[in-house]
C-alpha positions as CSV (number, residue, x, y, z in Angstrom):
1,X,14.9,52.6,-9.7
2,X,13.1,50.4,-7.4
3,X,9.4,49.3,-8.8
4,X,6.1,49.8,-7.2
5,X,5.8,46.1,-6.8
6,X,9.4,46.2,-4.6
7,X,8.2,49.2,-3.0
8,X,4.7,47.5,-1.4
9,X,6.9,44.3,-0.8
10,X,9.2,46.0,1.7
11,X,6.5,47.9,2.7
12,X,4.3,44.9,3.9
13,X,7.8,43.1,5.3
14,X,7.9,46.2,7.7
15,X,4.6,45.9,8.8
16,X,4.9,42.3,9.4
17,X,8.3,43.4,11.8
18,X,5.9,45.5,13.3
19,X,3.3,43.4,14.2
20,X,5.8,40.6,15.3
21,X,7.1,43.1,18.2
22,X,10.1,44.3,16.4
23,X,9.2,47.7,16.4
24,X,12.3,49.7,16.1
25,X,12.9,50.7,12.0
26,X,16.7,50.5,12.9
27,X,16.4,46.6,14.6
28,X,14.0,45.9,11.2
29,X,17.1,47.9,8.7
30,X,19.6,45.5,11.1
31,X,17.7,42.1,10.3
32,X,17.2,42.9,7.0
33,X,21.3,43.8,6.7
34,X,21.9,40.5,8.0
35,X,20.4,38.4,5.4
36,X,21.6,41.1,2.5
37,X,25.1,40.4,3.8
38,X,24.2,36.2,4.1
39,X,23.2,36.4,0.1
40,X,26.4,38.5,-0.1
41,X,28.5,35.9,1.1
42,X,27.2,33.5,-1.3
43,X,27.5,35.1,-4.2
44,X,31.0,36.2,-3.5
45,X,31.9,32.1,-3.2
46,X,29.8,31.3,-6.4
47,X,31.9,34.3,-7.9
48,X,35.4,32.7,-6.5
49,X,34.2,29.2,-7.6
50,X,33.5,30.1,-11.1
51,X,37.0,32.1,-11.6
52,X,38.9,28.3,-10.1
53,X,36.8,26.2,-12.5
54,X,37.9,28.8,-15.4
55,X,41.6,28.7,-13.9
56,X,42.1,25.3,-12.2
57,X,43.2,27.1,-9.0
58,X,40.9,25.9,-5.8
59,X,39.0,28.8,-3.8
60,X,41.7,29.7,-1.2
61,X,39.7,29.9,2.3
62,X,35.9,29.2,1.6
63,X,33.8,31.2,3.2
64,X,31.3,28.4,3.2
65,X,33.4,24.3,3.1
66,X,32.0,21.3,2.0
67,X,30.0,20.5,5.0
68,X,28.1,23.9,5.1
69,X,26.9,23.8,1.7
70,X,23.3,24.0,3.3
71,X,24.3,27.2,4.8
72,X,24.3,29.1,1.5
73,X,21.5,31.5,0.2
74,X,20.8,30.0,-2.8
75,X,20.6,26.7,-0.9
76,X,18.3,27.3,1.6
77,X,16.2,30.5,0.0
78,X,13.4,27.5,-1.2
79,X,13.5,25.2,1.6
80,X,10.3,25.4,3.6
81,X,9.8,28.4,6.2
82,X,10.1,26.5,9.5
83,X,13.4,24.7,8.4
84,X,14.9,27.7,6.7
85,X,13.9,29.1,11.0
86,X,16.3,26.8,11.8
87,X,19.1,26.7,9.6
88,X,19.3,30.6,9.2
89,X,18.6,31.1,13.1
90,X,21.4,28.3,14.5
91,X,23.6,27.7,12.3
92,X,24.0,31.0,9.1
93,X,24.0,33.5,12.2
94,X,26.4,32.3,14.2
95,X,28.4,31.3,11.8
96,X,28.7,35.1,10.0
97,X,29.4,36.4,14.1
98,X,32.6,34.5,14.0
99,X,33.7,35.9,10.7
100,X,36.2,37.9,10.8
101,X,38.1,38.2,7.3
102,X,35.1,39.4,5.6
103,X,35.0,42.7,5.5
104,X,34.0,45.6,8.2
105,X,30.8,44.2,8.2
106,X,31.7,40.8,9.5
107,X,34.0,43.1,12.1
108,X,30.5,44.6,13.4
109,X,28.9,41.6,13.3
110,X,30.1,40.4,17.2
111,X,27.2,41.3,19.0
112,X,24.2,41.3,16.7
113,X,21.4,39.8,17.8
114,X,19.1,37.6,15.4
115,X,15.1,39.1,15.6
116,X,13.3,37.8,13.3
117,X,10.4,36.9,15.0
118,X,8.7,34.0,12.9
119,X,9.6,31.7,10.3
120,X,6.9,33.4,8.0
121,X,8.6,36.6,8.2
122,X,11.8,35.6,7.7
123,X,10.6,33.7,4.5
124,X,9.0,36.9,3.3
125,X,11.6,39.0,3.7
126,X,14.4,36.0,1.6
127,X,11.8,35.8,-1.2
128,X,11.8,39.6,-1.8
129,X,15.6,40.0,-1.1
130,X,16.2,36.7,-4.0
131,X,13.8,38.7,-6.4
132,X,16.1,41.9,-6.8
133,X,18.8,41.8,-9.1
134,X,21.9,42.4,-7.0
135,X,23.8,43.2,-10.0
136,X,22.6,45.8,-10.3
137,X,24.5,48.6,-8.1
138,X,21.9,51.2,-8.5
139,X,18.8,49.0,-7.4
140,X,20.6,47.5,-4.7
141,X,21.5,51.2,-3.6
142,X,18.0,52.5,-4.1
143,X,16.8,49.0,-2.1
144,X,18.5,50.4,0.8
145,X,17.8,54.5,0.6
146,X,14.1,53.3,0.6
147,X,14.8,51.3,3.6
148,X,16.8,54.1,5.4
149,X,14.2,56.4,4.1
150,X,11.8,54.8,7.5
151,X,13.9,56.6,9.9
152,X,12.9,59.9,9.0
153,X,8.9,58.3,9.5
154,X,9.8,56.9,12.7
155,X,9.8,58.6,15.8
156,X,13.1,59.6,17.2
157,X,15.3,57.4,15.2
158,X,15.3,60.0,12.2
159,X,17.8,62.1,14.2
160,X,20.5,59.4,12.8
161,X,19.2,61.0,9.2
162,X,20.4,64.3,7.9
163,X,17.6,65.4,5.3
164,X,19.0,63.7,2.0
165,X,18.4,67.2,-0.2
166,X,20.7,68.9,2.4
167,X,23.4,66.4,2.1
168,X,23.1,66.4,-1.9
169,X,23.5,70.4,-2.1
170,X,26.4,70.1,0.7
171,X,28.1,67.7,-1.6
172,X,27.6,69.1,-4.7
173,X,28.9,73.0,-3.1
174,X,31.9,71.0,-2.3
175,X,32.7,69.5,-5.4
176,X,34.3,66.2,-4.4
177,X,37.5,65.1,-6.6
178,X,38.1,61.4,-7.5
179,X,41.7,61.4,-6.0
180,X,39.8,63.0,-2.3
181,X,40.0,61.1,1.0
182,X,36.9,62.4,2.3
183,X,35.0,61.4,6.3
184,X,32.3,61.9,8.4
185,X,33.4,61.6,11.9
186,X,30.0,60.5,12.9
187,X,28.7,58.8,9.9
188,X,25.7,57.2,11.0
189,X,24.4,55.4,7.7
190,X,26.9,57.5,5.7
191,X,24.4,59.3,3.8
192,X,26.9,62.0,3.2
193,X,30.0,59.6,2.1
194,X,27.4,57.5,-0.5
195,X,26.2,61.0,-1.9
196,X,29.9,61.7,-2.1
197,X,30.4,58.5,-4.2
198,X,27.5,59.6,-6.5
199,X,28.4,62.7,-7.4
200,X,32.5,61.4,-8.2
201,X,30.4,58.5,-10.4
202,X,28.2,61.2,-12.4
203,X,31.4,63.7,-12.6
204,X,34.4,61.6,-13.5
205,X,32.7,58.5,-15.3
206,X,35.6,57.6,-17.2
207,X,37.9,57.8,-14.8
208,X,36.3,56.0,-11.8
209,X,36.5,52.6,-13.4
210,X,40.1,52.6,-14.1
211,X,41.7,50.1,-11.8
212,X,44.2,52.6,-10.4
213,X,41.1,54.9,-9.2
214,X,38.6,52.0,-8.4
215,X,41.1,50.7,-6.1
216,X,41.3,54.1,-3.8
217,X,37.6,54.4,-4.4
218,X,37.1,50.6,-3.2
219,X,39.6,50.8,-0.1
220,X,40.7,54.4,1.2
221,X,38.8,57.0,-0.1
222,X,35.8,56.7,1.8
223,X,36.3,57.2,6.1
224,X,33.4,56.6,8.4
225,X,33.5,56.9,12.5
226,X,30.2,56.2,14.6
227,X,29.9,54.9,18.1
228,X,26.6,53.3,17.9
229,X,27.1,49.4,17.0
230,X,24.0,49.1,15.3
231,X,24.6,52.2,12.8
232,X,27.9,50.7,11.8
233,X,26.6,47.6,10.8
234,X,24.0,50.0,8.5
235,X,26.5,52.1,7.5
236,X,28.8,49.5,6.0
237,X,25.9,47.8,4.5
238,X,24.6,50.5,3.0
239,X,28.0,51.4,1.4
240,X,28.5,47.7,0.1
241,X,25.3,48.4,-1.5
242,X,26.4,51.0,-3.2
243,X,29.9,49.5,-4.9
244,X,32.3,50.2,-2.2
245,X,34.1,46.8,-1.9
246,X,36.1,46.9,1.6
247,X,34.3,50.1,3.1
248,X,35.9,51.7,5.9
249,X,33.3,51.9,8.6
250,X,35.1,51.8,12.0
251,X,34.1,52.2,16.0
252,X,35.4,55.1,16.8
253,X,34.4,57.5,19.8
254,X,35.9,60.7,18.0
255,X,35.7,62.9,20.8
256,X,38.2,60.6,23.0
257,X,41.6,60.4,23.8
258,X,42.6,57.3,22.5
259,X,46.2,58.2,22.1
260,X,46.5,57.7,18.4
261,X,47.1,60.0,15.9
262,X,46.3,58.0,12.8
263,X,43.5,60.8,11.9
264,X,45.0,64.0,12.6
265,X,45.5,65.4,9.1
266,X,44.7,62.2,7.7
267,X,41.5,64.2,4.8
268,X,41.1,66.7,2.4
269,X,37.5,66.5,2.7
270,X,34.9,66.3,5.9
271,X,31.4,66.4,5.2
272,X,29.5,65.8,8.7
273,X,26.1,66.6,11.0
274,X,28.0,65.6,14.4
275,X,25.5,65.7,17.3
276,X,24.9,69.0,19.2
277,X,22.7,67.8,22.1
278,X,24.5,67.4,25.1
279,X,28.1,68.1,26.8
280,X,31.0,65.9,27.0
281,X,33.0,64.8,30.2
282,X,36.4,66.6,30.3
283,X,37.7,63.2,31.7
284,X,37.4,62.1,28.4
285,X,38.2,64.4,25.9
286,X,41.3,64.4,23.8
287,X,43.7,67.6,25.1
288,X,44.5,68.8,21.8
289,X,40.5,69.0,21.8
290,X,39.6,71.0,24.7
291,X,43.3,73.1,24.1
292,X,41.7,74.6,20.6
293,X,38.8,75.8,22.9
294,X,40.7,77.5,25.0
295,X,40.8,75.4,28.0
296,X,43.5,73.6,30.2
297,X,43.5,69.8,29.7
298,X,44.6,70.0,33.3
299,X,41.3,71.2,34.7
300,X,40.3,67.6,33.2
301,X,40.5,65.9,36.2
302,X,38.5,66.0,39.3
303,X,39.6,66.3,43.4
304,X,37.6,63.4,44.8
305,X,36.1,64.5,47.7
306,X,34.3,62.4,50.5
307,X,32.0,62.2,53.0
308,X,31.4,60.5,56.2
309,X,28.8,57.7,56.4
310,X,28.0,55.9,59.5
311,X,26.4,51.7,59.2
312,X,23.8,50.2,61.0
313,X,26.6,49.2,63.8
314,X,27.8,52.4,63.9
315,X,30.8,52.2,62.1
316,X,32.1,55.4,60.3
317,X,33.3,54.8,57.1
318,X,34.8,57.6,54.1
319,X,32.8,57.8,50.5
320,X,33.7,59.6,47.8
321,X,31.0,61.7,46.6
322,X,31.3,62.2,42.8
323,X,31.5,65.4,42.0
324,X,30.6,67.0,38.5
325,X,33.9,68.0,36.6
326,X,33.8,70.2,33.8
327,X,32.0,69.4,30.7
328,X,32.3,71.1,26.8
329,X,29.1,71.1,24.4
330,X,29.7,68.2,21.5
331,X,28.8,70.5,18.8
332,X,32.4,72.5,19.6
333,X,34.5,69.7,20.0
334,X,33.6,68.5,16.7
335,X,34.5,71.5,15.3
336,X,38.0,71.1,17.0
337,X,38.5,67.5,16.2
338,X,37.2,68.3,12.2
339,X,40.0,70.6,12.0
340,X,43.0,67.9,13.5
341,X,41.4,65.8,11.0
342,X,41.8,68.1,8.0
343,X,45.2,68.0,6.1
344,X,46.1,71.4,5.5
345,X,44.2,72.5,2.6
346,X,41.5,70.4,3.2
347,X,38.0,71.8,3.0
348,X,34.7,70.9,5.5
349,X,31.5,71.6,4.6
350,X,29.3,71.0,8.3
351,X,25.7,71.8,10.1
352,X,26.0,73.7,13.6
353,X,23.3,74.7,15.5
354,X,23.1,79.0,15.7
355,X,24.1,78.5,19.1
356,X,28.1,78.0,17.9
357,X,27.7,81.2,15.4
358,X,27.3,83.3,18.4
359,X,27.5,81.7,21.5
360,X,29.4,84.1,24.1
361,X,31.6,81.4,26.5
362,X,35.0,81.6,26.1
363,X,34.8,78.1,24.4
364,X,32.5,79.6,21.2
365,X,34.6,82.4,20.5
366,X,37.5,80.4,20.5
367,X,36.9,77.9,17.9
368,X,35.4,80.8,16.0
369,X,38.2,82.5,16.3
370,X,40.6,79.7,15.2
371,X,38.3,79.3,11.7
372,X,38.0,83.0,11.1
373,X,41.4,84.1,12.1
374,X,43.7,80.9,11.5
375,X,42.0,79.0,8.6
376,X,40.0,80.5,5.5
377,X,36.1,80.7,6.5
378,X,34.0,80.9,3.0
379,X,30.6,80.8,3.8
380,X,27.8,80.5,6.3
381,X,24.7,79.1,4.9
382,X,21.6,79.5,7.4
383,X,19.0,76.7,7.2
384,X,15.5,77.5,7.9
385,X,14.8,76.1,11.4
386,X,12.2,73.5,10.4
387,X,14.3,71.5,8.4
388,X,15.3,69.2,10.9
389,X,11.6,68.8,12.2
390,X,9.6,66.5,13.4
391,X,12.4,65.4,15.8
392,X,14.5,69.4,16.2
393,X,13.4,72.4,15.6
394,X,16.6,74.2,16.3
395,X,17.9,76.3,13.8
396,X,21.3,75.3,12.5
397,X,23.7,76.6,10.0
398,X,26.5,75.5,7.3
399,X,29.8,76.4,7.5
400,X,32.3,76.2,4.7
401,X,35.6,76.5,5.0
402,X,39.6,75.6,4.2
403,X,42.4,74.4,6.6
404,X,45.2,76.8,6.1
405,X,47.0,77.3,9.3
406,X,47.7,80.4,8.2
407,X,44.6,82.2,7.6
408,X,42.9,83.3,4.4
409,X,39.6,84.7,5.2
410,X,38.8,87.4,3.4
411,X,35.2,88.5,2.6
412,X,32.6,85.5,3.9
413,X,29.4,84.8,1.8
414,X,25.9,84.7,3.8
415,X,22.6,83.1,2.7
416,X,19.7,83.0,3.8
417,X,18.2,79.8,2.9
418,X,14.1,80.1,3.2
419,X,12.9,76.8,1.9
420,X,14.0,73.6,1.4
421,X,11.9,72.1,-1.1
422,X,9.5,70.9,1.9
423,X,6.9,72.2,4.2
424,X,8.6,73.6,8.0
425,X,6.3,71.8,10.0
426,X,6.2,68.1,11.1
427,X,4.8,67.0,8.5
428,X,7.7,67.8,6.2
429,X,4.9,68.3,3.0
430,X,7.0,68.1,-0.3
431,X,5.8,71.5,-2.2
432,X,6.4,69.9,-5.7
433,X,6.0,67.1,-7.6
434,X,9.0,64.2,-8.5
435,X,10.4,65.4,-12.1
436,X,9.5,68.7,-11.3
437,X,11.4,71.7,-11.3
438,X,10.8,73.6,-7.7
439,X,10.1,77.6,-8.1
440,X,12.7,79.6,-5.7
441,X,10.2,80.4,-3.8
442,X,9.7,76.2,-2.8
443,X,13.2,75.6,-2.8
444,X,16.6,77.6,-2.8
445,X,19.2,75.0,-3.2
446,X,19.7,75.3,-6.8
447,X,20.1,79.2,-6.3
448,X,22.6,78.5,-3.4
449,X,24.8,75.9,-5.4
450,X,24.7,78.6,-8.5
451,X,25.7,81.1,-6.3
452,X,28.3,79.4,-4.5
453,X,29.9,78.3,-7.4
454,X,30.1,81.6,-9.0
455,X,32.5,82.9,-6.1
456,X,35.2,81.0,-7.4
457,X,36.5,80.8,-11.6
458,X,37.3,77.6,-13.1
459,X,40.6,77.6,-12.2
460,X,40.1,78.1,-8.2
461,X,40.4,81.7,-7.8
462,X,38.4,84.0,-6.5
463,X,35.7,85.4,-9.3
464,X,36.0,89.4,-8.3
465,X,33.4,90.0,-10.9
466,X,30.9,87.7,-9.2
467,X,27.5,89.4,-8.4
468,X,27.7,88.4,-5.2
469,X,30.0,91.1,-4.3
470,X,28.1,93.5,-5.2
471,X,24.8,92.5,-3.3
472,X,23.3,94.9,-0.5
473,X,23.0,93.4,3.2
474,X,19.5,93.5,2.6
475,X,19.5,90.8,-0.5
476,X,19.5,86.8,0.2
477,X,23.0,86.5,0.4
478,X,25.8,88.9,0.5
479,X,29.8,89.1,1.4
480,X,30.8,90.5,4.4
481,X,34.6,91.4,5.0
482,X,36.8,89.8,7.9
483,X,37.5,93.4,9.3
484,X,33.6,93.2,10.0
485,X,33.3,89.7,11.4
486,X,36.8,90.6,13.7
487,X,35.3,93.2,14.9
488,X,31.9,91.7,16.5
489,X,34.2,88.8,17.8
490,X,34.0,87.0,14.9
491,X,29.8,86.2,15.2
492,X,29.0,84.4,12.5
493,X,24.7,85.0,12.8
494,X,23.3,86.1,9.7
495,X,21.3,88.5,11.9
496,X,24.0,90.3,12.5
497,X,25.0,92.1,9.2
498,X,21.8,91.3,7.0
499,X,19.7,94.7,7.2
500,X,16.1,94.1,7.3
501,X,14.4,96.8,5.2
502,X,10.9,98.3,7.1
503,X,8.2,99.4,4.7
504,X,5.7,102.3,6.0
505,X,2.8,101.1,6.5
506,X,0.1,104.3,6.0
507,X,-2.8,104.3,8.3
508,X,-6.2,105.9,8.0
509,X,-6.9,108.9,9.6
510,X,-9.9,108.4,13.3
511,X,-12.1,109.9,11.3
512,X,-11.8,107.9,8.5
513,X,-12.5,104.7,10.2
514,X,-14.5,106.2,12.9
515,X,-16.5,106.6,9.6
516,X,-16.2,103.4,8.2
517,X,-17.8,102.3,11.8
518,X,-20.4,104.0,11.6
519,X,-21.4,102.8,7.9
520,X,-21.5,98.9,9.3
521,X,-23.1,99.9,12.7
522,X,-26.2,101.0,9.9
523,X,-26.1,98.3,7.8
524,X,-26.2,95.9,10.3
525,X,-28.7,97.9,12.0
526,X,-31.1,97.4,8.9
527,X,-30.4,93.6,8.5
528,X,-31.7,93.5,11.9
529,X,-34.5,95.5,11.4
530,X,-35.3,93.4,8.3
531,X,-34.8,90.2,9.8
532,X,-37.3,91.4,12.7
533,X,-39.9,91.8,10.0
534,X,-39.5,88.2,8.4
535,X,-40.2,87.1,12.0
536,X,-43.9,88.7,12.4
């Protein structure tokens, strides 16, 4: 747990960004990564130096030789602010750039850009990092959740940041095993892959540590793909915080063709929030892609057609005029691409906006139709539409469910989730206090994980005598069979199976409140008259 003390101190470093013109949180999380991954370094060589002087072997390829020894944290963390400027600015930075055995950090590290705006700052900012104990796993951790905790304050950065008590109670309905190879095709800080890693810490303690597991936890069981430069480089850091030794951060446009088929079937578990503003060129997408929407990767390209233009010297001259080609919404092809991802049995766990549940275009009904029909859909949680506010206000569902190939679906669980634990306006207002257990009527995720996990018994099948089956339409959640899903064209809104239950409402007769009129027309009547007396 980070202290109150650490807590102002980050909170006065940020200001100080601020006020030195570095006003973007993720720039200020990117600096900040920079020097955590400089102190890194260091300790890593003090780490490599104390295991030769114990074995008489020398360090195999210092990250740091004889003639940068100035370079290294502990050796310039004291010096005084304006040289500690110069040694971190032109000669640490560009050095860590050029690295490129180091990690995936050092890999994203080619086009960063030192901002640190004054040697003060930067002083501030090394003295706090040098006072927390980076032994420690779970401070470090907590060091950076506070950090990444400022996106969801700032503006329109907190889009990168998937509420963290939706990404807990999506990890813990999906149950992650220690021997799982689980991504997020656009992982953005990886909140969803380091909530991952906590729960297989707090479930299979014993087993985590032994080498064996440790080494798939350390190298391949954790996947992240992101296209923004800047959210790799927090990603990976924030998963270095957290234990993972060589995380597996990569630059990755996941809608593309890029020819490869290193991910198709490569998981067993996908736990994503993939974007779902915006439409994606056809030009670009991957053909297996657009094929599971129903459409013809040869309708990808474009006739050019041209125009006639004529110059100053009257010279005519043919331009093409670009013409729009077709486009697909991002949300779908994420859908398609999570299930070429999945190996067959895998399970997903993702947000969509309502649009997908119900959208009409051949495109919706498609990929709908390819998890109802061909795969094994379990559940549709529905979120309540301020959950994603200040920066959406969409509303947006969960969907569960298993690759099979081969079907499965049987009856599909509903919920309709009503709160969240915090306030549905902009504010995002927690309703109850840290330590404190939240009524249902403040939050409904530990009812939805209960819930969910009653569908199932312990040993993975189906629990007939769950409650669940027996609910009404008009309850919070309820089954409904595939028969009733096929037959709408597989719309998967809430709205259409839960029953809403209409309570008469008796009115008085006219001449009751005709009556009742009359009775205040009087009294007010004689407060006037009364008043009027007072006046004379």
């Amino acid at each position: 747990m980070l202290t109150g003390k650490i807590r102002n101190q980050i909170d006065q470093v940020w200001t100080m960004f601020w006020t030195g013109g570095v006003a973007n949180p993720i720039s200020v999380i990117e600096q900040i990564s920079y020097l955590l991954f400089i102190r890194r370094l260091d300790e890593l060589q003090r780490t490599a130096e104390r295991r030769a002087q114990a074995t008489g072997i020398p360090v195999a390829n210092p990250t740091f030789g004889p003639d940068e020894q100035a370079l290294r944290w502990n050796n310039f963390k004291d010096k005084d602010p304006n040289v500690m400027m110069d040694i971190v600015q032109n000669q640490v930075f560009p050095k860590i750039k050029a690295l490129h055995n180091e990690g995936s950090f050092a890999e994203h590290m080619k086009d960063a850009i030192f901002m640190i705006p004054s040697p003060k700052l930067l002083d501030q900012v090394v003295q706090l990092l040098s006072a927390i104990n980076m032994d420690d796993k779970d401070t470090k951790g907590d060091l950076y959740e506070y950090l990444l905790s400022k996106l969801q304050q700032s503006g329109v950065n907190g889009q990168f940041r998937t509420p963290r008590n939706l990404i807990q109670m999506m990890v813990e309905l999906m149950q992650p095993k220690l021997g799982d190879t689980i991504c997020d095709p656009s992982s953005g800080t990886c909140g969803f892959l380091m909530a991952a890693l906590e729960y297989v810490e707090n479930n299979y303690k014993q087993e985590v540590n032994k080498p064996e597991n440790r080494k798939h936890v350390n190298n391949a069981m954790f996947t992240g793909f992101d296209f923004d430069k800047s959210m790799l480089r927090i990603g990976a850091m924030n998963m270095l915080l957290h234990g993972i030794e060589n995380p597996s951060v990569l630059y990755r446009d996941s809608l593309q063709d890029q020819g490869d088929a290193n991910i198709s079937e490569a998981y067993n578990l996908i736990l994503a929030n993939p974007p779902f503003k915006g439409s994606v060129d056809f030009d670009i997408v991957a053909p297996d892609l657009l094929r599971a929407l129903g459409k013809n990767p040869a309708t990808k390209k474009v006739a050019p057609k041209y125009k006639t233009e004529i110059d100053e010297n009257g010279v005519e001259t043919q331009v093409e005029v670009k013409a729009n080609g077709p486009t697909e919404k991002s949300e779908l092809l994420f859908l398609a691409l999570i299930l070429r991802m999945l190996k067959v049995g895998g399970r997903a766990a993702v947000i969509v906006p309502d649009g997908v549940l119900f959208g009409s275009t051949k495109s919706h009904k498609s990929i709908r139709e390819k998890i109802v029909n061909e795969q094994k859909l379990e559940a549709v949680i529905s979120l309540p539409s301020g959950v994603f506010k200040p920066y959406a206000g969409v509303s947006t569902a969960i969907l569960i469910f298993t690759k099979t190939n081969s079907g499965g679906t049987d009856k599909v669980w509903f919920y309709d989730m009503q709160a969240d634990g915090f306030s549905l306006d902009d504010k995002r207002t927690p309703l109850f206090k840290d330590g404190a257990e939240p009524t249902h009527e403040q939050s409904n995720i530990a009812d939805i994980i209960a819930r969910y996990a009653g569908l199932t018994n312990p040993d993975g099948t189906a629990n007939l005598a769950s409650p669940e089956h027996s609910r009404k339409t008009t309850e919070q959640s309820f089954m409904v069979p595939v028969a009733s899903i096929t037959a709408n064209d597989c719309d998967l809104s809430l709205n259409r199976y839960k029953e809403v239950v209409y309570e008469e409402v008796q009115y008085d007769s006219p001449k009751v409140i005709l009556t009742r009129i009359k009775t205040l027309q009087e009294k007010m009547a004689k407060g006037v008259a009364e008043l009027e007396g007072l006046l004379k």
